[in-house]
Structure formats: C-alpha cells, structure tokens
N, C-alpha and C positions, 0 to 999 in steps of 0.2 A: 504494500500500500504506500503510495509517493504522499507525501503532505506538500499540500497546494499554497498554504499560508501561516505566517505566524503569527498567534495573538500577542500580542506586547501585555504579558501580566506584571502586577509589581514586582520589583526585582529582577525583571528580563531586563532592564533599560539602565543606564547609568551616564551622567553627563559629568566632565572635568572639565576645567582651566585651569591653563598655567599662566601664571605672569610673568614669568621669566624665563619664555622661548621654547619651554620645553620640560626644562631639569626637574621643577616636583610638578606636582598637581592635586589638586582639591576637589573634591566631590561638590557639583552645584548641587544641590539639596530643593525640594519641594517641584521638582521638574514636570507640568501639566502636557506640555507640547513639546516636540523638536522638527524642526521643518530645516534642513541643510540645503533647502533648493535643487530644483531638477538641474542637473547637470544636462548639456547640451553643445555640441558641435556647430557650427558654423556650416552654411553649406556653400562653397567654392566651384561657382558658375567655370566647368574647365571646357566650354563646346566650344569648337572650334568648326571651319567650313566643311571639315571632312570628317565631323560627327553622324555614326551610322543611323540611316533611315529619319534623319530629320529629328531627332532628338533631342535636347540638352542632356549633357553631361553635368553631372557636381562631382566633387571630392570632397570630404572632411578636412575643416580648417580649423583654427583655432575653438578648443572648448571654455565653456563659460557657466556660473550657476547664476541660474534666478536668485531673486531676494528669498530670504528663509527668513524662520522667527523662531523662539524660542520663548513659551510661557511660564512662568513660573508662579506658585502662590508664593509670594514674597515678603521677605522675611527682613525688615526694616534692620535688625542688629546683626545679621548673616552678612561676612566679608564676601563671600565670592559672588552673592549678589549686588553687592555694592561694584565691586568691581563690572561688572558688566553695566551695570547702570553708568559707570563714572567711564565708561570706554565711549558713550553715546556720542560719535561726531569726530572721538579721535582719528589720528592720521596713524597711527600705529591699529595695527590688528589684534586681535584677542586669541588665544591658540584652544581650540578646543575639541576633545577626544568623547568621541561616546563611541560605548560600547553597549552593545547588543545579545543577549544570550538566550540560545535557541533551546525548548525544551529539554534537550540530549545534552546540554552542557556547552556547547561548541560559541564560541562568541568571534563575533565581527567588531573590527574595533577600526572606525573612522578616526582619523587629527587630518585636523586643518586649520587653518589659519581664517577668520570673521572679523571684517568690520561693523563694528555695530552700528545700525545706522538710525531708529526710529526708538523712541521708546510711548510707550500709550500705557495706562492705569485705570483697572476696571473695579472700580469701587459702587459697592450695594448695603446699603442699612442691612446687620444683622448675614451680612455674605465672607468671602477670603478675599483677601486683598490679593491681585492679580496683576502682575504686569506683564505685560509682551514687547519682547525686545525686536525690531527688524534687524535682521544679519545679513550680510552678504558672503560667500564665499570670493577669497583671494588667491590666487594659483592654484595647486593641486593638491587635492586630498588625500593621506596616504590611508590603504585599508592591509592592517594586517590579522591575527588572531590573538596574539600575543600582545600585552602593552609595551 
C-alpha cells in the first residue's frame, strides 16, 4: 500500500533560526503556518526560425520562490519571535530550517535563507494573539535528512 499524503500532526513539524549564519539554532515555538513559497523556474523563450513544426521552444532559466508566510500564536517575551519581528524590512536575511517528520521517523529538513518582509497582527477579544510574518525566499534552499 503507497501512502499518497502526509498529515502534519503535532510534533511532525518543527521551525528554527539562527542568527548567526548558521552555527546554533533555536526552536521558533507556537508555529500555526509555514508557507516557504512555490519555488518556480523561469521559462527561456529558446525558438529560433528552425524551430520544428512551428512551435516555440523554452528552456528553464533562472528559479525563484513566491512570497511565503509564516504564523505564529505569538509570544510577546519569546526571543526568537522577536527576532523575526525585528528582521521586518531588514537588508540582511533571517536563516531558517524546518524540519518535517514522516510517520516512519524519516525527516526532510529545509535551510534557507528569508527576508522578512510584511508583518500583520490578528487580534480578537477573549482569542491568541496571532501574527503572520511575509517571507520571501533568497537563493537556494538546501534539503537534507540530517540537521
């Protein structure tokens, strides 16, 4: 029997930042959302006059991600949400690793490097205090198993 999908239950999901490049990393804590953006290629018009049968040609050009978000119920005295709040608009990017863990144990583990770029606050009388952060991805994401 192949399994077609996976549920994200608590404890499959785990989100870090480092603030300094890489060397340690901190657990973000209270994590609602993570949106890392569709990654996506460029398509490079390559048709030339002796393109067969009247066709255009592409090739794949440079990749890129859409905007992503990341919500969190937010935690006013928690540093590594401050952190991500106080990176909002920075010219430096924010480094960050989530890891993924599939029923069977086996884990997928994303770093990459987000500008933060948005931040919005959803506040309800007697609700969680909620922020969502807009992220962009910068260069390339590395995916291994291992941290």
């Amino acid at each position: 029997m192949t399994t077609v999908s996976t549920v994200m239950l608590p404890g499959s999901f785990e989100l870090e930042i480092s603030t300094d490049g890489g060397t340690t990393w901190a657990e973000v804590k209270n994590v609602v959302n993570f949106d890392a953006g569709n990654i996506e290629a460029e398509e490079v018009d390559a048709t030339t006059f002796s393109s067969p049968n009247n066709f255009r040609e592409f090739l794949p050009g440079l990749k890129a991600a859409s905007d992503g978000s990341v919500t969190l119920n937010y935690l006013i005295e928690d540093t590594q949400h401050k952190a991500i709040r106080d990176a909002v608009g920075d010219a430096d990017p924010v480094k960050l690793r989530s890891t993924r863990t599939a029923a069977n144990g086996d884990d997928e583990i994303m770093t990459a490097d987000f500008h933060v770029r948005t931040q919005s606050e959803a506040i309800e009388v007697g609700g969680i205090l909620q922020k969502t952060f807009g992220i962009k991805m910068t260069g390339s994401p590395a995916y291994s198993t291992t941290p």
